[in-house]
Steps between C-alpha positions, in 0.01 A plus 500: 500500500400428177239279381560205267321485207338193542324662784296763239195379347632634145745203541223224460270682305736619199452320208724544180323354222678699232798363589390123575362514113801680404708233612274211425563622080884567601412078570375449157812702325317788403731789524276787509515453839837551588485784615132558700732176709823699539283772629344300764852323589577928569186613657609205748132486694536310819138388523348158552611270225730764325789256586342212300450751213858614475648146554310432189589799320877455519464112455322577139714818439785211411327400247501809291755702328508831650663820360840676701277777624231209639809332652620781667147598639509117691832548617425830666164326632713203611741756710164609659432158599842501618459775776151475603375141584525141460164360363420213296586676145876560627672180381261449182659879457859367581419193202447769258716763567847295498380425141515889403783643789733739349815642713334780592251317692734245633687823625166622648434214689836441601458819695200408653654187662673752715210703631475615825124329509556150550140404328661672163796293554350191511285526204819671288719191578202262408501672133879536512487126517285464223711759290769275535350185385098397532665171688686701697196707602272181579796384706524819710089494506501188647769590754337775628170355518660208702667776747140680547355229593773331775498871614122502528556196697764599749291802513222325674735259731624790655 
């Protein structure tokens, strides 16, 4: 069986400095650091605090104007998200992706909604929501937050 990360010591102990300052002058509007973020966002470290980090770093990314090849770097990053967890970056991801979707992600993810791995499906019909309208994903967020937790409940009844 395989361990969870959080059991490692490297998952308390890693520290990303470069990429909290990185970040913290995305924050201020300096572009320079564009891209030291984006590479972060693709490294995708799962260490303690990394989620905070990239929840910033796609809330700030908004703010900037980014060039087609930075665009399609973060959708290919957001697919990643897409088929490998659910942390606290994913919906700050789903926010700023539905503002740069193009078909051939929408096509992408459409896909995914139909995996055979019922984790990927989840998380591909959460951004499908979003794709279609960032009401429309809060909506469906809220939903499914509402069924995870009356399941959590029944869970322990029975």
């Amino acid at each position: 069986m395989t361990r969870h990360p959080k059991h490692d010591a490297a998952y308390h102990t890693t520290w990303h400095p470069e990429a909290e300052q990185a970040i913290a002058e995305l924050k201020r509007g300096n572009l320079n650091f564009v891209e030291p973020v984006i590479s972060f966002l693709d490294k995708d470290p799962y260490t303690h605090g990394s989620g905070y980090l990239k929840e910033k770093a796609w809330r700030y990314l908004k703010r900037v104007t980014l060039t087609k090849k930075e665009e399609e770097r973060l959708r290919q990053i957001a697919l990643h998200c897409v088929k490998t967890r659910l942390g606290r970056e994913f919906f700050p991801m789903c926010r700023f992706i539905c503002g740069i979707a193009d078909d051939k992600l929408r096509a992408q993810v459409q896909k995914l909604t139909e995996s055979e791995d019922i984790s990927v499906r989840r998380r591909a019909n959460l951004l499908a929501a979003y794709l279609e309208s960032l009401a429309h994903g809060e909506r469906y967020r809220r939903q499914s937050e509402q069924a995870w937790v009356e399941f959590q409940i029944c869970k322990r009844t029975v």
